[in-house]
C-alpha positions as CSV (number, residue, x, y, z in Angstrom):
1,X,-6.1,-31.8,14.9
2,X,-5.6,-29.5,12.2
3,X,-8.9,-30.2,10.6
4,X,-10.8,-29.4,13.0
5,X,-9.3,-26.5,14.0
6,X,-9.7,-25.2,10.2
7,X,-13.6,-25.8,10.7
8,X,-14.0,-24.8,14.1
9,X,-12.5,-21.8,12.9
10,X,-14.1,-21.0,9.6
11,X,-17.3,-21.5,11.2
12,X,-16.5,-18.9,13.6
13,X,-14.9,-16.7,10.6
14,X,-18.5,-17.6,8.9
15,X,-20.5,-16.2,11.5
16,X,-18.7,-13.3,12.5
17,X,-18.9,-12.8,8.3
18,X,-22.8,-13.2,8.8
19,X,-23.5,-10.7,11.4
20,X,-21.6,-8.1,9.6
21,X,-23.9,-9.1,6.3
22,X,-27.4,-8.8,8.7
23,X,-25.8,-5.8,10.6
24,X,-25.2,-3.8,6.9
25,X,-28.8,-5.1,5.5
26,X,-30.3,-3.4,8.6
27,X,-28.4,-0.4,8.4
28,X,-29.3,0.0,4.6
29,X,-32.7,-0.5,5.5
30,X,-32.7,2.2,7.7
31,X,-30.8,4.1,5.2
32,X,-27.7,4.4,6.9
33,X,-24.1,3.5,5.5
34,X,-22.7,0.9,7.7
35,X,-19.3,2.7,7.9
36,X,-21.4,5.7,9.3
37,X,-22.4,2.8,12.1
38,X,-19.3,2.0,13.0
39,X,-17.7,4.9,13.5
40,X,-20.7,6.1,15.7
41,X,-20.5,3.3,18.0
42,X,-16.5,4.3,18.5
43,X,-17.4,7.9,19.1
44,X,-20.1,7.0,21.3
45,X,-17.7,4.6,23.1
46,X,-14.4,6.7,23.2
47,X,-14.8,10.3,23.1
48,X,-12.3,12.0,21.9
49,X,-10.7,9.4,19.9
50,X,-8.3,9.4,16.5
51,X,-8.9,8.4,13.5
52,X,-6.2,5.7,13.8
53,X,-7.8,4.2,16.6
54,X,-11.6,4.3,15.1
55,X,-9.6,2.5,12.0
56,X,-8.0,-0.3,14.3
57,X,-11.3,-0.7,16.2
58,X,-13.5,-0.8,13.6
59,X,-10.7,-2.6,11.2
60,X,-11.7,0.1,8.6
61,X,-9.3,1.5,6.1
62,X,-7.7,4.5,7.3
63,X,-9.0,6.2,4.0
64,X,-12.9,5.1,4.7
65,X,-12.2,6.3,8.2
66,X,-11.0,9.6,6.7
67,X,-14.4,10.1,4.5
68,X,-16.9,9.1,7.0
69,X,-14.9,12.0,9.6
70,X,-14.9,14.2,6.3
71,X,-18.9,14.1,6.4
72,X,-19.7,14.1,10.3
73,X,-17.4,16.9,10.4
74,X,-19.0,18.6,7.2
75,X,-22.2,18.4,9.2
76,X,-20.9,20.1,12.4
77,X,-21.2,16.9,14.3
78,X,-17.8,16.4,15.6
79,X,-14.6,18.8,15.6
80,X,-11.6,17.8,14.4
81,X,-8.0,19.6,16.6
82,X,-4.8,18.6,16.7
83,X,-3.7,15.9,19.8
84,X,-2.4,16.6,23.0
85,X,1.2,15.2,22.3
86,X,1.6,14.5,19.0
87,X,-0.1,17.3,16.8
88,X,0.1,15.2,13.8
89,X,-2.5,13.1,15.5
90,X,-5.9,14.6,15.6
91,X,-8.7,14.1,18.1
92,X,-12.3,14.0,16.7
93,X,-14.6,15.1,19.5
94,X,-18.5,14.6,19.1
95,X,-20.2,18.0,19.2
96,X,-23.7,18.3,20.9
97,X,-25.5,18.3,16.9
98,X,-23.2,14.8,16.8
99,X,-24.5,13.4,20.4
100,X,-27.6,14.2,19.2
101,X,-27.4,12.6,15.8
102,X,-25.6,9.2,17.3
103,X,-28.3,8.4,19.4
104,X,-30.9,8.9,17.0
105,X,-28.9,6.9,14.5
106,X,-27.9,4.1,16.6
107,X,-31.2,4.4,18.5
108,X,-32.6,0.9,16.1
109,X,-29.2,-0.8,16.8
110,X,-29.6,-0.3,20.3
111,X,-33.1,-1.8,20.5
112,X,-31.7,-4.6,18.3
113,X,-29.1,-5.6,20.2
114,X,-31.1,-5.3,23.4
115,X,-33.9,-7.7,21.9
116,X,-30.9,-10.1,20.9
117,X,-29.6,-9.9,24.1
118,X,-32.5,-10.4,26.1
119,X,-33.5,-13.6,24.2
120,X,-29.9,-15.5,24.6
121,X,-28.8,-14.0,27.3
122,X,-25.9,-11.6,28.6
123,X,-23.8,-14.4,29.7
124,X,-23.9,-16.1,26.7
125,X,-23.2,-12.7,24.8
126,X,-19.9,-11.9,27.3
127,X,-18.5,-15.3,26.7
128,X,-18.7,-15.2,22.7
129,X,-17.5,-11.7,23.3
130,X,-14.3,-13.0,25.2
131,X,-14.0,-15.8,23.3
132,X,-13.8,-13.8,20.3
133,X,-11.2,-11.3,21.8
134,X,-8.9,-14.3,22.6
135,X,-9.2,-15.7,19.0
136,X,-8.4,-12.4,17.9
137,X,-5.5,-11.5,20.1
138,X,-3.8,-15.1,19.7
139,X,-4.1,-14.8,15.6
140,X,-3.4,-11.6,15.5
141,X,-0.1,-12.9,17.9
142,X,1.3,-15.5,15.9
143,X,0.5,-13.6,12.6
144,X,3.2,-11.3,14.2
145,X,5.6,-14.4,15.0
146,X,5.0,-15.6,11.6
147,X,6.3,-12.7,10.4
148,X,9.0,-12.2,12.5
149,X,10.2,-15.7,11.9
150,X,10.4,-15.3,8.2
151,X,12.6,-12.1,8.5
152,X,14.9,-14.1,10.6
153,X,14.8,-16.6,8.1
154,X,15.5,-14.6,5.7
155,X,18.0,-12.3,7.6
156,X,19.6,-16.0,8.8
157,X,20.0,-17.0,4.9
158,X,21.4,-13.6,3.6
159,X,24.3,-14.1,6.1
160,X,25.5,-17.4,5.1
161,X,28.9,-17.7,3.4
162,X,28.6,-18.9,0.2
163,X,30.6,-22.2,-0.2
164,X,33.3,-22.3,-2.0
């Protein structure tokens, strides 16, 4: 059972590896840095957002986060103030020069993906995008319990008398 679950798995870990390869040779040949891609979509998704969340979204470094903001902001196409609750936390707003910019930018991804989808299908697409989730959430679970085990394990350990 284990075999199979490491191939059914790497395949999946392979394809999801190959779109990312096709998505970035697409945005490079429309000469625009995949990072700049990702944290459009987020912005266009989830206005205003942080630039903690575009990082766990996108699954970016915090620091590539940080230099893609650095340029959109540089450009006057989002603004950049302190959060609501926590004012260490900043929301990152699209301005209308950023609106503007995003749609024209993601414009040939849009068209793409609608072309993709039309040929296999939305429910295809929501069931590999569910499917996907699940894989994600359940690893990303018993990472977390793997963890968590091997502190107690290790907290278990440090607590035993030594024997005498």
């Amino acid at each position: 059972m284990g075999y199979e679950a490491d191939v059914a798995i790497g395949a999946i870990d392979a394809g999801v590896s190959r779109i990312k390869g096709l998505y970035t040779k697409f945005a490079q040949k429309h000469e625009i840095p995949y990072g700049i891609i990702q944290v459009s979509y987020v912005l266009k998704l989830h206005n205003p957002v942080t630039q903690k969340q575009i990082s766990e979204i996108c699954e970016m470094p915090k620091q590539s986060v940080n230099g893609v903001i650095k340029q959109l902001k540089a450009d006057k196409r989002i603004t950049v103030t302190a959060g609501k609750g926590d004012k260490r936390e900043k929301e990152i707003r699209l301005t209308p020069l950023g609106e503007k910019y995003i749609q024209e930018t993601l414009d040939p991804f849009f068209a793409l993906n609608k072309r993709v989808a039309d040929r296999i299908g939305m429910d295809l697409l929501n069931r590999l995008s569910q499917g996907l989730a699940t894989l994600g959430d359940t690893l990303e679970m018993e990472m977390e319990l793997q963890e968590v085990s091997a502190k107690w394990e290790h907290k278990m350990k440090s607590m035993e008398k030594p024997a005498l």
